[in-house]
N, CA, C and O of each residue as an XYZ file, in Angstrom:
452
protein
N      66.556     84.865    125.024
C      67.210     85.509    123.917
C      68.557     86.048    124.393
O      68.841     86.372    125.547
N      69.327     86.090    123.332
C      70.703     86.590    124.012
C      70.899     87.995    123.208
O      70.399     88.159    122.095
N      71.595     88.894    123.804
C      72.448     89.956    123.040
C      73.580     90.414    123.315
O      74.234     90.649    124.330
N      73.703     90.506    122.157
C      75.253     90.928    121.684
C      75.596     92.310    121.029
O      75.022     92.982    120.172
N      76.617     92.463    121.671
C      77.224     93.546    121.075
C      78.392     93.456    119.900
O      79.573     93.252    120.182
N      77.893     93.642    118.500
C      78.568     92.770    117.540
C      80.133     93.677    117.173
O      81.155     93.169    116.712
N      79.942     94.994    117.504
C      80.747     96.012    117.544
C      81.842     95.831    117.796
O      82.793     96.020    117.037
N      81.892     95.268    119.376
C      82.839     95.093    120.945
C      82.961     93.760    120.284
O      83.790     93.954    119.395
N      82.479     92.159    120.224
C      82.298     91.535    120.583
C      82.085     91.070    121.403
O      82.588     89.953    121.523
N      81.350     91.501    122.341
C      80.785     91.032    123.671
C      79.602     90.803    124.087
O      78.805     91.383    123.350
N      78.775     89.885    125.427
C      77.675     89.835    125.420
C      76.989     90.288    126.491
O      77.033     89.845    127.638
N      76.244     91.341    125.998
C      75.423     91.849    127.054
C      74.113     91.160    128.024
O      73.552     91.442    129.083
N      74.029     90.281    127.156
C      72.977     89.514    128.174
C      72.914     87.979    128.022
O      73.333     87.618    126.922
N      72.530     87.043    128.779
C      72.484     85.820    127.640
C      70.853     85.179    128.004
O      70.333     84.189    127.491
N      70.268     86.101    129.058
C      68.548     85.675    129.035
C      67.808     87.057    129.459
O      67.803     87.598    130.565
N      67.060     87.548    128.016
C      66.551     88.571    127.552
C      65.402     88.368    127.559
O      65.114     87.202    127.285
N      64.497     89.090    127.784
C      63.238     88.547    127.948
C      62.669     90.243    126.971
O      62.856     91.319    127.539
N      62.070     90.208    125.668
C      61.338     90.816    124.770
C      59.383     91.035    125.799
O      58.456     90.315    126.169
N      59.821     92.653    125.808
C      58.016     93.312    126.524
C      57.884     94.208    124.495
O      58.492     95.074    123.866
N      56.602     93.173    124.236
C      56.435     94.063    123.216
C      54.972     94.040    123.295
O      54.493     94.222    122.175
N      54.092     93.884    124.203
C      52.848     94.816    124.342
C      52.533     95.588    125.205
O      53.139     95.526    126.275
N      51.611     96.445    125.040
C      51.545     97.504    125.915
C      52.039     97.220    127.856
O      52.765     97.674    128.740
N      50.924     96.052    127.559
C      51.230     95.151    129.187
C      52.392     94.939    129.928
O      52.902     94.976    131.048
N      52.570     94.679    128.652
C      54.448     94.229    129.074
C      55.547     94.874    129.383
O      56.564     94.584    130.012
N      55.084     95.989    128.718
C      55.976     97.372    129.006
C      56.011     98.312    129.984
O      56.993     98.834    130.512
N      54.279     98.567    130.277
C      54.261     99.120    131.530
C      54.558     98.279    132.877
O      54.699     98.847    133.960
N      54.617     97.272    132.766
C      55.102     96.373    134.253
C      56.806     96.294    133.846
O      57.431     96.927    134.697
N      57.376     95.925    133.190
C      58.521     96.626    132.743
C      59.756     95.221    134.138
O      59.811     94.001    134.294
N      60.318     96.205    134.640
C      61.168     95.266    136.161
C      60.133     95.646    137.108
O      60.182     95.038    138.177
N      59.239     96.475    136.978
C      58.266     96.576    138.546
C      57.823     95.416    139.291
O      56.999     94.675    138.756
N      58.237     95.167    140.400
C      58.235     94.548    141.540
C      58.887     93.279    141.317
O      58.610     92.131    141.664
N      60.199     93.993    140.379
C      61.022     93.201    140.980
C      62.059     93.611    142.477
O      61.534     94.481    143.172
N      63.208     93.163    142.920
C      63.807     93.305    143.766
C      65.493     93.693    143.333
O      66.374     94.251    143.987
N      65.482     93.095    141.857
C      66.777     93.292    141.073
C      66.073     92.559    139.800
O      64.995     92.052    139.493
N      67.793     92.909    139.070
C      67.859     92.321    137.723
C      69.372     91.574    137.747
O      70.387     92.194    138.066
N      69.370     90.516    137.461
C      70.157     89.832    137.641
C      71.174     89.586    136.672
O      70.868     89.234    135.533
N      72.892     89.811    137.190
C      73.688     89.485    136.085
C      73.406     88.211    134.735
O      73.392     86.995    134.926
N      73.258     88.718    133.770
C      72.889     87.938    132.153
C      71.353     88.013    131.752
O      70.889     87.472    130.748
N      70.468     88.921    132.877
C      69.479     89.155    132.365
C      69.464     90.556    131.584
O      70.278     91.470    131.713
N      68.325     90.505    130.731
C      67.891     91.878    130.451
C      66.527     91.798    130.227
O      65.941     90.768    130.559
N      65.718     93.033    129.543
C      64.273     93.257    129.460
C      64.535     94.326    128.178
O      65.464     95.124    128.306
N      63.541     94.355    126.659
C      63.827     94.732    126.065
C      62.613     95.373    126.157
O      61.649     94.791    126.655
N      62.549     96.352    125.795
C      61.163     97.114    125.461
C      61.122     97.776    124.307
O      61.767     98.765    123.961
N      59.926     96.860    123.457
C      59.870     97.350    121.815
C      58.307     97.724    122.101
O      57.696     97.161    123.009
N      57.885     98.409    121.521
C      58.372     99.967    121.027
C      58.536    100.834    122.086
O      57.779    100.943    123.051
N      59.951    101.687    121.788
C      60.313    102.673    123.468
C      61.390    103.757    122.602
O      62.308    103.538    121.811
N      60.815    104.979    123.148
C      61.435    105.933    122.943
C      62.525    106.599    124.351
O      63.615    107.161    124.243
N      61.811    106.304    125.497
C      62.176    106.795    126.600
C      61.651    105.842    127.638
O      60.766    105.050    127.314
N      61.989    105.854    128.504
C      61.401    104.969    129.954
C      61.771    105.955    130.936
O      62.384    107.023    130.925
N      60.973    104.967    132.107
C      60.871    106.042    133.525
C      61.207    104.723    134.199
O      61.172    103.618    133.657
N      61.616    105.054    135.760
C      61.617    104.121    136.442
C      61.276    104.461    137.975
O      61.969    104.414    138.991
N      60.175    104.759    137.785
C      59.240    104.969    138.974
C      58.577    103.555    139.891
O      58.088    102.604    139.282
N      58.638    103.588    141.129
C      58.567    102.627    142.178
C      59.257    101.400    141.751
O      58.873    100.270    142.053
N      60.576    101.741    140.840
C      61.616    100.644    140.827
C      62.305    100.314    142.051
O      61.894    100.958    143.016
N      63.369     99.379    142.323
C      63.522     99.182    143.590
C      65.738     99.081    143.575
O      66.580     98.757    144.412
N      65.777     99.537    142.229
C      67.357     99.527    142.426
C      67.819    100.493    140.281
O      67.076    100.937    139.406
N      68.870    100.400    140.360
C      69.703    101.107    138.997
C      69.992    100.309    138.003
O      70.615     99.261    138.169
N      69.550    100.741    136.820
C      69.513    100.090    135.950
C      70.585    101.026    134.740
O      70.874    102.222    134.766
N      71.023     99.896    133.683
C      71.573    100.612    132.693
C      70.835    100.402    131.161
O      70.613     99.267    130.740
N      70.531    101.450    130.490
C      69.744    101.603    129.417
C      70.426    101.964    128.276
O      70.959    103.020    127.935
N      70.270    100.545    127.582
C      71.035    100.905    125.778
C      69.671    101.534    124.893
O      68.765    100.714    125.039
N      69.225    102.635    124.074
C      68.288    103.139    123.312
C      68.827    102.373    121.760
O      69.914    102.639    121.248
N      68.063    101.625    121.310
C      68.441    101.900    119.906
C      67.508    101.942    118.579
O      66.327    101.621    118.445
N      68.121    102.274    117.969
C      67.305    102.840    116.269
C      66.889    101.324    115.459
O      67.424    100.221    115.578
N      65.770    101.735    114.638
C      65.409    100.656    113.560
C      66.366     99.593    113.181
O      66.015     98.431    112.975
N      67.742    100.074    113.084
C      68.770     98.663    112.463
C      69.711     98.428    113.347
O      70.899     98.170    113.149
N      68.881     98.571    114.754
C      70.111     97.909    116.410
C      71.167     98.843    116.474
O      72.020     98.145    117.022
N      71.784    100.121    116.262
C      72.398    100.535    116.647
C      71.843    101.455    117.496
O      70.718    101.951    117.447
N      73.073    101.711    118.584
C      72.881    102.408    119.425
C      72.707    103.973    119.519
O      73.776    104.557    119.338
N      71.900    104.593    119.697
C      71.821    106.009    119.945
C      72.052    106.699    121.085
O      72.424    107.868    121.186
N      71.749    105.702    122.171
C      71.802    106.194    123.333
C      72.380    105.493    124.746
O      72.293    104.267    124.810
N      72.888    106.119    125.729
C      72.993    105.059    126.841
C      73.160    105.923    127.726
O      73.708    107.000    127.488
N      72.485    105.410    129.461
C      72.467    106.120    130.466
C      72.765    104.850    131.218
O      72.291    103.716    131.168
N      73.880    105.525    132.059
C      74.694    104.218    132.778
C      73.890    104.841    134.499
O      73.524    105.924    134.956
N      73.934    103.526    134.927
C      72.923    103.409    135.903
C      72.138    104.270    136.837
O      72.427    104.745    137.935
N      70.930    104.346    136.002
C      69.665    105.178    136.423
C      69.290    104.692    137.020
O      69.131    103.472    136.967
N      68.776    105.873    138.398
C      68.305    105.442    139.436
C      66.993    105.457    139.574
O      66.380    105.969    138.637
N      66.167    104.910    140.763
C      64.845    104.666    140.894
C      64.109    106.269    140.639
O      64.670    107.365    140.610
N      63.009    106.011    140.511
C      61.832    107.876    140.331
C      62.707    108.369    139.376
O      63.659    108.953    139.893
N      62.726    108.336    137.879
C      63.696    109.546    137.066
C      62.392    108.848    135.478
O      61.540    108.004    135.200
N      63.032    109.810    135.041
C      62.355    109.729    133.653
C      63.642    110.267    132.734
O      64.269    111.292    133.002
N      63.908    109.431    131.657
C      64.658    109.629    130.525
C      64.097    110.879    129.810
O      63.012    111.340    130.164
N      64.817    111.435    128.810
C      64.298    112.190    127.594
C      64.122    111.368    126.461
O      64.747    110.375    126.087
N      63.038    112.039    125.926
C      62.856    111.265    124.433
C      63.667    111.105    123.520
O      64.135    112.225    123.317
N      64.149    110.355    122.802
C      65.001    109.898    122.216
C      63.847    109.267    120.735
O      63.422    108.113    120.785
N      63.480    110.206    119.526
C      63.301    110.234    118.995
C      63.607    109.257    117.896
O      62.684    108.761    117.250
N      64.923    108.946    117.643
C      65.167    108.102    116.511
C      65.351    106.428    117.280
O      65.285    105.356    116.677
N      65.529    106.580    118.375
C      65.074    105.204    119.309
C      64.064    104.298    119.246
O      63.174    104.467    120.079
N      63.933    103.275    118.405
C      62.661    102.204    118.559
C      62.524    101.337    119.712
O      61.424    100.865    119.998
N      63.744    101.052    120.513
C      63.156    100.247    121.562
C      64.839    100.752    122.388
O      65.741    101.525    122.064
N      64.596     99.833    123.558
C      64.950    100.306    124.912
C      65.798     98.695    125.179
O      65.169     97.718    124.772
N      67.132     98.438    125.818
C      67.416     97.509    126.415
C      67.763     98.109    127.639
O      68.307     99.204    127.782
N      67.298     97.068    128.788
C      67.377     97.473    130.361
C      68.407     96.087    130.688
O      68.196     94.902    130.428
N      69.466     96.669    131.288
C      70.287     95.976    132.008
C      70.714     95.856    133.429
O      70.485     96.775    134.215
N      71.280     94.843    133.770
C      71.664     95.368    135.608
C      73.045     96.411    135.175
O      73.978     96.266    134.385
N      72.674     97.420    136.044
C      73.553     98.370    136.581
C      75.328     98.436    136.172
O      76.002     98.329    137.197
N      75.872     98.534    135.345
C      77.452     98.467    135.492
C      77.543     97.707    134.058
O      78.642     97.771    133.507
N      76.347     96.885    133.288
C      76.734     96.361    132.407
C      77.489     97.040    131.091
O      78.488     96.662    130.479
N      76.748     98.022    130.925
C      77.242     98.848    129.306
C      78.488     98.995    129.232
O      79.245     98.598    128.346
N      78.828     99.844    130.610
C      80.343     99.642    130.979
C      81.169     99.090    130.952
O      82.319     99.482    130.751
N      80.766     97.940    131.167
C      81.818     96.966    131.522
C      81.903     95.998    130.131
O      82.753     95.110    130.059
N      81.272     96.166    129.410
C      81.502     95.813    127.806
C      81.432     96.943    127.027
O      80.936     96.727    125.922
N      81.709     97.880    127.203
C      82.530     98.979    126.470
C      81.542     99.750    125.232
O      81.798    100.509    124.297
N      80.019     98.981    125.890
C      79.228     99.358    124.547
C      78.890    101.228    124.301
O      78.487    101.874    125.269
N      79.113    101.916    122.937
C      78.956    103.110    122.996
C      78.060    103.756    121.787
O      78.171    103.401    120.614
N      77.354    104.538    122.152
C      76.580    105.117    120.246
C      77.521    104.639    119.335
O      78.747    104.529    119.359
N      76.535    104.349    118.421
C      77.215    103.962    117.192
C      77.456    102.373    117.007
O      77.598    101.917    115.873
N      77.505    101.428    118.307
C      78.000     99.908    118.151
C      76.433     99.187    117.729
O      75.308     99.620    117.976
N      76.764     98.184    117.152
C      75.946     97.336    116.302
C      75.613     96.563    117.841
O      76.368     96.393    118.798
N      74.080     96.154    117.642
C      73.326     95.095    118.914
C      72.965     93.864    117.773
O      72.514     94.280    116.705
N      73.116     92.500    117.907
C      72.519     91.800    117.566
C      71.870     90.995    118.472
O      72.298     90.970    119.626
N      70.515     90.055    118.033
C      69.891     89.410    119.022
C      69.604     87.984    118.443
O      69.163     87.742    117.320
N      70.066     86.748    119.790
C      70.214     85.909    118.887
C      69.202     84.754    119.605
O      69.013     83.670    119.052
């Protein structure tokens, strides 16, 4: 799956891989070693994530029912736990530096294609 940031025009990922059961969510990037430029990991349904016995920094877009963004924490490090983010339905996990570097901010439209 790819995503986009329809806002920016830019693309945040171009192989996305959707965790939408429980299973899927709690293994999450665990044991991986990285996340690799054009990947991401989406986690539906997610209010908050942790990234406990992760193995490197990740960057986290939060967003609401109609893909916009509510939230972003530019690269979180391993052992931390987010705050809840209430109006957040799911979670995109990126490698480290991405949000940034496409300029994505609250408020920009995500599409997924």
């Amino acid at each position: 799956m790819k995503i986009i940031n329809k806002t920016k025009q830019t693309v945040l990922a171009n192989n996305a891989i959707l965790a939408n059961t429980a299973f899927k969510r709690l293994k999450g990037l665990l044991g991986r070693k990285s996340i690799l430029p054009g990947e991401a990991l989406i986690l539906k349904p997610a209010n908050s994530i942790h990234t406990m016995f992760m193995r490197f920094s990740i960057d986290l877009i939060f967003l609401d029912k109609k893909n916009v963004v509510v939230k972003i924490i530019h690269s979180m490090i391993p052992f931390r736990f987010t705050a809840l983010y209430l109006s957040s339905s799911q979670v995109i996990e990126l490698p480290s530096g991405v949000a940034k570097s496409c300029l994505t901010a609250a408020g920009d439209q995500i599409v997924f294609e």
